[in-house]
N, C-alpha and C positions, 0 to 999 in steps of 0.2 A: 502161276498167278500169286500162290501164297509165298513164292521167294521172291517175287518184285515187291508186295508189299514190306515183306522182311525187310528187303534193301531199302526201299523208300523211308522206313520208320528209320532204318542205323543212320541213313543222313540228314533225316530231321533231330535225329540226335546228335551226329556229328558237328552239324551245324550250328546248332544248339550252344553247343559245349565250345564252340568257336567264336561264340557273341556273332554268328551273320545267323540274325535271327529271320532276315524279310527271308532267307532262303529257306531254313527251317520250316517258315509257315505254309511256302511252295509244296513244299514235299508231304505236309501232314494235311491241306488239302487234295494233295490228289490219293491220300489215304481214305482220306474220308469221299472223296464220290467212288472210287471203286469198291471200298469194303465197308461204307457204311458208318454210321454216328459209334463211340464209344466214349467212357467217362474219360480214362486217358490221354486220346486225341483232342480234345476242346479243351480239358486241363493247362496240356503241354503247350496247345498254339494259346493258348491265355498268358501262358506264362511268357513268350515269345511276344508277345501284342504288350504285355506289362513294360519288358525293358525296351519295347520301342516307344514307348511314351504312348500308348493307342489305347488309355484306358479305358474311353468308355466301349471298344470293340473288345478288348480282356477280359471286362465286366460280362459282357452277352455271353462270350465262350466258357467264363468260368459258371456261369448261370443254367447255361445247357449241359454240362458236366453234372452239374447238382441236379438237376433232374432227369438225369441218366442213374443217376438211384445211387450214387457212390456219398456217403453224407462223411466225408472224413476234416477232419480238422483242416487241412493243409488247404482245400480248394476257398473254404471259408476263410483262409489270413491271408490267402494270396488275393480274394476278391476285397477284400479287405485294405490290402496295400492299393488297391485300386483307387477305392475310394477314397482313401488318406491323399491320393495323387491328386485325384482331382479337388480336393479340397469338400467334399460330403464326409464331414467330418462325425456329425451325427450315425449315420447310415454305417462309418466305419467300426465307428465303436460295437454297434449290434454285432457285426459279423468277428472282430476278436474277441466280443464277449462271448458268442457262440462257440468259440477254439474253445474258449477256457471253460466251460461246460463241459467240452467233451474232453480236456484233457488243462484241468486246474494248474498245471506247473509250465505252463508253456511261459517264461518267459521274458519272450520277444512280442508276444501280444500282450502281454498287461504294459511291457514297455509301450509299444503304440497307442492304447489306450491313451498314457499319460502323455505323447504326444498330436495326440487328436487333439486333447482338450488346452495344452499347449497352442496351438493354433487356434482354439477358440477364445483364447484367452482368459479361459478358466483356469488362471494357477493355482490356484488351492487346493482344486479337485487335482493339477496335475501333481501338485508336490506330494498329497496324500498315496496317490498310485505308484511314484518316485521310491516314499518313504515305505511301503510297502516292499517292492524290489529290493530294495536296499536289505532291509532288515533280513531276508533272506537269500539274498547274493550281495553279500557287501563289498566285491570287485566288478560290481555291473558297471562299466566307466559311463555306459549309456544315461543309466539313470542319473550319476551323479553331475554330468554336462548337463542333460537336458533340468534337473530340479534349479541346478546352478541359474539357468536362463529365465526358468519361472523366478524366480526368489530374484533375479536382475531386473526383470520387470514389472516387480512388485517393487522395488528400489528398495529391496534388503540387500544390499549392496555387501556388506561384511560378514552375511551368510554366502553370498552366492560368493564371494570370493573362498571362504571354506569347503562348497562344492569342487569348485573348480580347483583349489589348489588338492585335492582327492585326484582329481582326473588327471594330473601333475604327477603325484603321486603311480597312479596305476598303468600311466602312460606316458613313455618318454619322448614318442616320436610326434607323428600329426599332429592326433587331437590335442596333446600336451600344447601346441602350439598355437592353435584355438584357443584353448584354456587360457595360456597367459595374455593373447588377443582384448580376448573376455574380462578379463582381470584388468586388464588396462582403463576399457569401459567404465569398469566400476570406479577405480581408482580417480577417472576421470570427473566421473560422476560425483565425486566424495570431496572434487576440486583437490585431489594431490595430485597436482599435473606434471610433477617432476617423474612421482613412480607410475604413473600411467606412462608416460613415455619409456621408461626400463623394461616395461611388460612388453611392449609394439615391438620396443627392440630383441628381448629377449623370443617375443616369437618368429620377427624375423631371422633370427640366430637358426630355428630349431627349422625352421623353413623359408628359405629366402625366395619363395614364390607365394610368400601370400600377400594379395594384392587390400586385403582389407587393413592388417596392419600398418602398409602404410599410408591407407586412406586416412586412418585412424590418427596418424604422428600428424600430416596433413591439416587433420582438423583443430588440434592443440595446437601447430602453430599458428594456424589461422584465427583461434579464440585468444590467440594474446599479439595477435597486430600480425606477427611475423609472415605475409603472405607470401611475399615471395620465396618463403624456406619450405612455405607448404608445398606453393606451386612443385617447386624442384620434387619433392617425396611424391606429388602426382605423376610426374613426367618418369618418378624411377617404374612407378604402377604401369605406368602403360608401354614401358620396356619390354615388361614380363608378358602384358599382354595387352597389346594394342587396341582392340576391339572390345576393352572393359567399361562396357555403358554407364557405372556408377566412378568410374574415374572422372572420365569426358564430362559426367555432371556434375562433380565437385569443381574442375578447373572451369566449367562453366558459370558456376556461382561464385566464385573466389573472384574473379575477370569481371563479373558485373556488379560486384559489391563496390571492387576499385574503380568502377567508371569506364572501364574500358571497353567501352561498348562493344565497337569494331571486332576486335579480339575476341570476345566472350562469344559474340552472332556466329564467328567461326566456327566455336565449337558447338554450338547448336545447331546451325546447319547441319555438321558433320554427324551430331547425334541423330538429324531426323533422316537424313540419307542411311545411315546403318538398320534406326530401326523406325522405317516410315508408319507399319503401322499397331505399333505397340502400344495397347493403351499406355501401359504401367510410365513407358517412357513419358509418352504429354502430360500424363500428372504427377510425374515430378520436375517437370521443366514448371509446367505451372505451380506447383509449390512452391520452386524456387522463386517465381517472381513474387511468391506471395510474397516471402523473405525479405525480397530486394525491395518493398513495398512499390511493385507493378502491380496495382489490386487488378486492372480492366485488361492489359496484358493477359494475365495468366489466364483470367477466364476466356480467351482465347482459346488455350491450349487446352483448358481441362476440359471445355467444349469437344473440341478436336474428339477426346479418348471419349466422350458419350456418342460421337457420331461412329466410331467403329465399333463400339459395346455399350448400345443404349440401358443394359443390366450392369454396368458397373460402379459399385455403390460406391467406392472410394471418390469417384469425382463429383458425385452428387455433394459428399460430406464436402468436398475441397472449393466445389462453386460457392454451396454455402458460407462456407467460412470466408471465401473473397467479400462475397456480397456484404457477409455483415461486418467486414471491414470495411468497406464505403458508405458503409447505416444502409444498408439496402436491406433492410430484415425482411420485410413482407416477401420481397425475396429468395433470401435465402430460407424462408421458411416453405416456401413454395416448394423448394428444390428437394426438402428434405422431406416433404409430405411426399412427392414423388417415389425416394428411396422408401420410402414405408410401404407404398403400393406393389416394391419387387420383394421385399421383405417383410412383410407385416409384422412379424414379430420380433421385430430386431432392437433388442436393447440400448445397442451401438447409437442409434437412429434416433430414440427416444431422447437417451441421452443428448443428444446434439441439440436437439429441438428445445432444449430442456436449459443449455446455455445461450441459445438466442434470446428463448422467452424470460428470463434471466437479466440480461445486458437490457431489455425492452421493458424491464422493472412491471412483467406482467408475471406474475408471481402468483393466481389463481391458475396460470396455463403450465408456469414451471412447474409447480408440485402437481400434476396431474399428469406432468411427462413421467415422473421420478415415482408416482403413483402406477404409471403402466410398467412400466422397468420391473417394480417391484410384486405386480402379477406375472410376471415372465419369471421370477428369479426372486424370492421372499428371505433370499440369507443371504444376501449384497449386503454389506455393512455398510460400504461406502456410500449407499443412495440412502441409506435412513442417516447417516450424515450430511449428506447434501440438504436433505428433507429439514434438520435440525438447523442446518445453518441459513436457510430459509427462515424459516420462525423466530429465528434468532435479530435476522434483519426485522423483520416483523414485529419486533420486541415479546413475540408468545412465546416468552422461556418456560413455562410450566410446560408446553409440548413438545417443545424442541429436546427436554428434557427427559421425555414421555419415548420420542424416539429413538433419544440415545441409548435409554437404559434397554431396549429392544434389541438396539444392538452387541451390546453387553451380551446378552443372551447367546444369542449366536457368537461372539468372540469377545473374553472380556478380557484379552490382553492384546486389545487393539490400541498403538499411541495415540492415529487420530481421533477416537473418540475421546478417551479422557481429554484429549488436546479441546476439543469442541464445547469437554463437559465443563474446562475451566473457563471456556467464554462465554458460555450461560453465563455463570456466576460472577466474572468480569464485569458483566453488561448489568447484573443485578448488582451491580457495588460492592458484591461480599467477596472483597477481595483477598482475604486470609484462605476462603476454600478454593477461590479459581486457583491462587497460588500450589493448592496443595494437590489440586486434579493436572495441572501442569506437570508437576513432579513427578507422580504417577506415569504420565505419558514420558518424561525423561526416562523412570526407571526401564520403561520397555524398549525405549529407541534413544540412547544416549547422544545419536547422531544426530536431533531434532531439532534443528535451527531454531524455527517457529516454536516449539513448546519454553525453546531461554528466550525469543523475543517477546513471549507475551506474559512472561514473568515480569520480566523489565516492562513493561506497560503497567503489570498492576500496581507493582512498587512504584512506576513514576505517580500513579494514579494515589497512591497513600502519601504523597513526597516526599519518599527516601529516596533520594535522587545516589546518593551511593551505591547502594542496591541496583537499584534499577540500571545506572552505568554499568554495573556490574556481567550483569543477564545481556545489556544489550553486547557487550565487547565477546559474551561468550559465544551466541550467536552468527557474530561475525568470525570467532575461530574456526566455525565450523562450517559457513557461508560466508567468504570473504565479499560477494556481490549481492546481499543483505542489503538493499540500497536504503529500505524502513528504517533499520537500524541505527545509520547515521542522520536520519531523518530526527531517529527522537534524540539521539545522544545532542544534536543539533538543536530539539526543541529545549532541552535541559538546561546546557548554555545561555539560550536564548531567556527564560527564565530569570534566569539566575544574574541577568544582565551582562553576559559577558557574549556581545553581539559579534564581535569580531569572530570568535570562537565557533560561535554558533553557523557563520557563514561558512566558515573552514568544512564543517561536518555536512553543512547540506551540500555544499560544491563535490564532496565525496560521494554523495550518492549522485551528482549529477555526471561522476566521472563513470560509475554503471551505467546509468541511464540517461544519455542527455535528452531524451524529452519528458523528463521525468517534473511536470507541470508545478508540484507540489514543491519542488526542493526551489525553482521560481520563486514561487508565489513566498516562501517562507524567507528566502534570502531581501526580497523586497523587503519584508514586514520586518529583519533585521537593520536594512539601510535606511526605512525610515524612523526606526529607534535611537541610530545614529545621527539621524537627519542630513543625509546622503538621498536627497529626494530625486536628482537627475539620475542614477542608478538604480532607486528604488521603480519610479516610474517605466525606464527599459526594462528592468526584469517584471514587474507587475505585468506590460505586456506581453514577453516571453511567454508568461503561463498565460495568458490569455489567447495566445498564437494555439500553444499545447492543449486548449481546451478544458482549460482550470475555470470553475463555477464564478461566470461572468457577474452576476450581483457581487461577491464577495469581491472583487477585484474593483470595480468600479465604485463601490462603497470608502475602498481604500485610497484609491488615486483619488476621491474628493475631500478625502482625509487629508490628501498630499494639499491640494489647494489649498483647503479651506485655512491649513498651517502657515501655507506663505501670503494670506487673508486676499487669495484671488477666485474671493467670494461666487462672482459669476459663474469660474468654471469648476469651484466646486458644484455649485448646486446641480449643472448639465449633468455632471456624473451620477450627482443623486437622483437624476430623472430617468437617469437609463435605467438604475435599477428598479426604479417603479415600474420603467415599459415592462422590465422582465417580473419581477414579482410585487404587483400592487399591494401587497399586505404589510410593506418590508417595512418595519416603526423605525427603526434607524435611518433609514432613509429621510424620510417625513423630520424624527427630528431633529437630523442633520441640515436641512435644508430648512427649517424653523430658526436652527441655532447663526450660521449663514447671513439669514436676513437679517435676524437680530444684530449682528455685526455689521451688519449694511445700514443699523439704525431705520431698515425700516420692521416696524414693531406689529403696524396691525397685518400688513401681509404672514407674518410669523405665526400672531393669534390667530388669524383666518384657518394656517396649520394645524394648529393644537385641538383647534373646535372641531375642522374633519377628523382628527384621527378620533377626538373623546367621540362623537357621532357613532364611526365606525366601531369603535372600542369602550363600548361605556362602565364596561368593568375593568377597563383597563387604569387603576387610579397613578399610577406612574407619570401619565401624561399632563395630570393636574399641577405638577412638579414643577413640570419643564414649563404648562405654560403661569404656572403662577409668579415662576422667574424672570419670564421675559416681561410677565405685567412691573415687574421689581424695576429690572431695566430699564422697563419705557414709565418709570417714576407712578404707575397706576399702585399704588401701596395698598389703599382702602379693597382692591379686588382684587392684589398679589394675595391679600391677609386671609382674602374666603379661601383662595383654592389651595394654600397651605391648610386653613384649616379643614379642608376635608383629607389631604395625605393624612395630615397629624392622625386625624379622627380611626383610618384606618389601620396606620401603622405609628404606634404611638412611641416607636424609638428613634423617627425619620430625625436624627439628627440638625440636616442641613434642609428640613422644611423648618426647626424652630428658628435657626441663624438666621434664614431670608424673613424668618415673617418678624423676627426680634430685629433685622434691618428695618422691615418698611415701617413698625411700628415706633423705630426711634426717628425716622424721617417724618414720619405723623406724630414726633413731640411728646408719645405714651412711652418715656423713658422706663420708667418703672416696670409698664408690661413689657418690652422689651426686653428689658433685665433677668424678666423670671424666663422670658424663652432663649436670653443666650444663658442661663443656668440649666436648662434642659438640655440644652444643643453639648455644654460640658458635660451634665450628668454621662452621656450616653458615644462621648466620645471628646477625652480630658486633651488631647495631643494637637490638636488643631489649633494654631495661637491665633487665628484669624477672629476663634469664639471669646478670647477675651478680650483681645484689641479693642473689638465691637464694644465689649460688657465695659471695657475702659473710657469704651467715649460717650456712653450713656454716664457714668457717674460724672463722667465731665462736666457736662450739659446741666450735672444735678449738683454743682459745685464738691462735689463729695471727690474731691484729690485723692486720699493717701488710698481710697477706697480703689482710685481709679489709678495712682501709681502700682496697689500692690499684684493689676490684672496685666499691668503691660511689663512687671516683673515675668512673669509667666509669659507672656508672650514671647517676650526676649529671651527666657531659657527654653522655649521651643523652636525658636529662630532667631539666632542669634546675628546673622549678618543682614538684616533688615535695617537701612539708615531710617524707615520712615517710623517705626517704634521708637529708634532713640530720640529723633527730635520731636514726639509727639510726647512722651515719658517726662523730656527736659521739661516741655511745659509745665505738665503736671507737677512737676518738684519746684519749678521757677514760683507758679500762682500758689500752692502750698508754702513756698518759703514765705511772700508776700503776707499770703493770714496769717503767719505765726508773727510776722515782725508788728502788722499790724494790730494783733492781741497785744502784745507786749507793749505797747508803745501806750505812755502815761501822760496828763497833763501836767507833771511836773517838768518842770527845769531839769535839767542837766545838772550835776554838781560841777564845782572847778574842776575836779580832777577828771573826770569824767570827759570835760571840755578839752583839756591838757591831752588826756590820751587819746582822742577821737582826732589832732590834731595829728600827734605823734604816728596813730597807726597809719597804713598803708590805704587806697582808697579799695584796696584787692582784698579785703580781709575778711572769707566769705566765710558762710555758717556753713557748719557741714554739709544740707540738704544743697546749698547753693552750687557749692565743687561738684558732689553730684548733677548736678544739671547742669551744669559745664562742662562736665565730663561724655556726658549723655550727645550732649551737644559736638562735641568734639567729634566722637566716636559716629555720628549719623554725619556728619561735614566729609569727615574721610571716606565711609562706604559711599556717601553720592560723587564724590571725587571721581569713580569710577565708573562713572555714565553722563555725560551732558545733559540727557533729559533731566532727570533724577537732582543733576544740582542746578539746576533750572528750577523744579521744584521744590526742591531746598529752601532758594533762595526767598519763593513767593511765599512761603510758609512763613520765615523768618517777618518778612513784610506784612503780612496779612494777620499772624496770628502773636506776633513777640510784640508788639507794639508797644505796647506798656511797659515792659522790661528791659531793665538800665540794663540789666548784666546781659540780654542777646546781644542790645547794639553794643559793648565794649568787646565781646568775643569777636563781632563781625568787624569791627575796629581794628583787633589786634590781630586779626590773618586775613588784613588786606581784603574782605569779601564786599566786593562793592553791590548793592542789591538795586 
């Protein structure tokens, strides 16, 4: 008996040591019903139940083994890889912690350790366990790949290339060839898509069977148009190996991006015939539709993967996210309370829940996600950033500020946070510090698009528009599809009035993103600065197809009308945006301004009296309607409700002009006078303020008073014909009183008589040339309009009557009136 068991044991070893493990375990149970349990036997068939993938049956055997009284390291890291297998990543860690108690140097467990939590997504903790191995085996290539992969997924992209080219280094064959796979990722990742493709190639070099490399060429050519180059690099993939499920699902997506439906269905059938019931497989077919934007499709398929594993939380997160892609939030928030029910304490979960309530601007439920996050896990940096940039929307920058420096605590050479700490201070105007907590986040992460974007925001925000070009163009060195970037470099331009330009830069970001609603909406608001209003109008509604903020759009398109004075349909537009926001003042006094144009005046008042009703502190309104009373000739009640602006803001300008208007059409020139001397005081550039203060001295015969105001008007605007022939008068009826001072009841002398004979009948005093000059120079500018010397002309007629020397100028250039 005791040499059959002998035999039995040498072929459960033999077997063993052959990889036919199912035979193996034949032989070590019939070991164990004739001779009984020992630590050995359930170790050995554990070990055997391990490499047949039968973890949780290895787990039972290595567990009877440990209570068979043998307590050695090795039954511990082999139950251990158990767990690592099935993914109880927690549970694993206990039992390689327990190796390394009984024996501190083992390691190949503190390596798994730092791939437990690699899988949990804890890189910190892994790189720390990494950084440990390291420090004392510094040719462990394990640690230096797997920290590589943490630090990739942390998107330290130019450390984990440092990892990886070590494992280059220490390893010339496989892994090396991983490694540069790896590197290519990053490179990818950094957007240098040239040397990301030299690494694919170079690992296909070092392995011309790895199928991921050239998933990876694949995807580069497919992110810059080239699909069918991609195609071809999938079809070399599936040379090597036919039945590779993440190939079939790339040339799946690649096929339905181009529309080829037919085609693509192909390879999806094929995928669900190979693997009918995989979840992993339906949720990433429904990913993909998520991509291809199939929102109701996909939820098909991720449907599919919960009816085979109602516990699998990846399709919970991925229903969700369809859902709130079709605004179906209550939905997907459904979905994701669910996944909290199989996981209570799942961070992952919280999170999610945390960008739904979020997008749903319910902002007392976000922060109370990022509040349970932060009971599960209190040294997350990145969720007391979330938390910050919450309050930040919220305008509470004293707490936003409260939780950054928290995080400081825990890691103060973090770039997001200085990055977040400079848009407090953005948002508080103190633009000299956000700039310098920017900087800060550059010195940590030199690679940080957004910390040069938002330098260039606060420079645009000071208008150093230099500067600010500056920050945005570096930005895009380092994020060439930065599409903001062009957005403001776009806004700059636009600024600065150079609209063409400015259209240039936003069509750049619309070549990132063409439903990029914003770069619409701003290219309209350039075309109608051009007054390109049949283009402004099609792209106005482009953004408004893209779901760009319909008041602001519909505000604009009655803008458009109201400019080519088709009054009607502006004002429709201004009523949409009251359907949407009844409080909108613009609205109200755009459609005020509208009817006033329409001439009809009291429907306008009726506007101005609801909005003061509605807004009685609101004194702006008394402005607009003291104007319209201006308009509609009510001068005596324009003059109260200027005098209450004035009363309140006692620099309002263009309230003293209108009410120094109504008060010279109510014949109080004088009062007049002292309000277009106000209206100067407070703003000297406006020649409209002394043309006015010129035709009050008019009215008051006071000429040179009233030539020396339309001097100044004329060096404020100089191609105005209606100054010059208003000026000539003044110098015409000024010449007139001086000849008439001068002129005596005497006689004439002879000589006097002699030369008056002799001279010319054209022999003017100098004030006179001047006003025939005047005259001349306002004859030409209306030359270039028909209205204008239409008006000319009735000026001439109406107001020169009196004056020899208009009708000899309108004499001598043929001007027939």
């Amino acid at each position: 008996m005791n040499n059959s068991i002998e035999e039995l044991l040498n072929k459960a070893k033999d077997a063993f040591e052959n990889k036919e493990y199912e035979k193996s375990i034949e032989y070590i149970d019939k070991v164990i019903f004739y001779n009984g349990d020992s630590y050995d036997l359930y170790h050995n068939r554990g070990l055997s139940k391990l490499n047949l993938r039968l973890y949780e049956e290895a787990i039972k055997d290595f567990e009877r083994a440990i209570e068979l009284g043998d307590d050695s390291e090795t039954v511990y890291y082999d139950r251990g890889l158990a767990k690592l297998y099935l993914g109880n990543y927690e549970e694993a860690i206990e039992d390689f912690k327990r190796v390394l108690k009984i024996n501190n140097n083992d390691t190949d467990s503190r390596v798994n350790i730092g791939l437990c939590y690699l899988y949990m997504k804890k890189y910190k903790e892994a790189i720390n366990i990494y950084d440990e191995v390291i420090a004392n085996f510094p040719d462990n290539i394990s640690s230096y790949n797997n920290r590589g992969l943490c630090k990739f997924y942390l998107s330290q992209f130019e450390e984990a290339i440092n990892d990886f080219n070590k494992v280059i280094e220490l390893d010339k064959n496989d892994t090396s060839s991983s490694a540069y796979n790896t590197i290519g990722l990053c490179k990818y990742n950094l957007n240098e898509f040239d040397e990301a493709l030299k690494c694919y190639e170079k690992a296909i070099e070092i392995n011309p069977n790895l199928i991921s490399a050239y998933n990876n060429i694949a995807l580069i050519k497919h992110s810059v148009g080239l699909d069918y180059e991609a195609l071809s690099y999938l079809n070399k993939a599936l040379e090597i190996d036919p039945n590779n499920i993440e190939t079939y699902l790339k040339i799946y997506s690649i096929k339905l991006e181009l529309g080829l439906e037919n085609e693509a269905n192909e390879y999806l059938n094929k995928i669900i015939e190979m693997h009918p019931d995989d979840i992993y497989v339906y949720d990433r077919i429904g990913n993909i539709k998520i991509d291809a934007g199939y929102m109701e499709e996909s939820l098909e398929y991720l449907k599919k993967a919960l009816e085979i594993n109602p516990n699998f939380i990846d399709a919970y997160y991925d229903i969700a996210f369809a859902l709130h892609k079709l605004d179906l939030n209550n939905e997907a928030l459904e979905y994701l309370e669910k996944a909290l029910q199989i996981y209570p304490n799942s961070a992952d979960t919280y999170f999610k829940m945390f960008l739904v309530k979020r997008a749903l601007r319910d902002y007392e439920g976000a922060l109370s996600c990022l509040n349970k996050i932060l009971e599960i896990d209190n040294t997350d940096v990145s969720i007391y950033n979330e938390i910050a940039l919450i309050k930040i929307e919220l305008e509470l920058y004293d707490e936003a500020l409260s939780y950054l420096n928290k995080a400081l605590e825990i890691d103060n050479h973090n770039s997001e946070i200085y990055n977040s700490i400079g848009l407090v201070y953005y948002y508080k105007k103190d633009y000299e510090e956000a700039i310098r907590n920017f900087n800060k986040a550059i010195e940590l992460n030199t690679s940080m698009a957004s910390a040069y974007y938002n330098i260039g925001l606060a420079y645009y925000e000071m208008h150093d528009y230099e500067n600010s070009i500056q920050y945005y163009n570096k930005a895009l060195e380092i994020n060439p599809q930065y599409a903001s970037a062009y957005i403001n470099l776009g806004l700059i331009k636009h600024n600065l009035g150079n609209y063409k330009e400015a259209i240039d830069y936003y069509k750049k970001a619309l070549e990132i993103n063409p439903d990029y609603s914003l770069a619409y909406y701003n290219i309209a608001l350039a075309e109608m600065s051009l007054e390109d209003y049949k283009n402004s109008l099609e792209d106005f509604n482009k953004a408004l197809e893209l779901g760009y903020d319909e008041a602001e759009i519909y505000i604009n398109i009655g803008l458009i009308y109201s400019r080519q004075a088709v009054y009607d349909k502006a004002i429709e537009y201004y009523n949409k945006v009251l359907e949407i926001n009844p409080d909108k003042l613009s609205a109200y006094y755009n459609i005020a301004f509208c009817l006033s144009n329409m001439d009809k005046y009291e429907e306008a008042l009726e506007i101005y009296d609801k909005v003061i009703r509605m807004y009685p502190g609101n004194f702006d309104v008394y402005y607009e309607r003291g104007y319209t009373k201006y308009r509609a000739s009510k001068y005596e009640e324009a003059v109260r409700d200027f005098d209450i602006i004035i009363n309140v803001n006692s620099k309002h300008y263009n309230a003293y002009y209108y009410r120094g208007c109504s008060k010279k059409y109510l014949k109080n020139y004088d009062e007049a006078i002292k309000d277009f001397d106000k209206a100067i005081e407070y703003n000297a550039n406006n020649s409209d303020f002394y043309s006015e203060r010129a035709s009050c001295y008019d009215y008051l015969n006071k000429y040179r008073e009233s030539i020396e105001n339309y001097d100044k008007a004329i060096e404020l605007k100089d191609d105005d014909w209606f100054l010059y022939i208003l000026r000539a008068k003044e110098k015409f009826l000024l010449s007139k009183e001086i000849n008439s001072e001068n002129k005596t009841n005497a006689k004439k002398s002879f000589f006097n008589k002699i030369i008056s004979k002799i001279a010319s009948s054209k022999n003017y005093t100098d004030l006179e040339k001047s006003a025939l000059n005047d005259l001349e120079k306002s004859y030409k500018l209306a030359l270039e309009d028909e209205f204008y010397l239409m008006v000319f002309k009735d000026i001439i007629k109406d107001e020169f009557t009196n004056i020899d020397l208009a009708a000899e100028f309108c004499k001598d250039n043929n001007i027939t009136l």
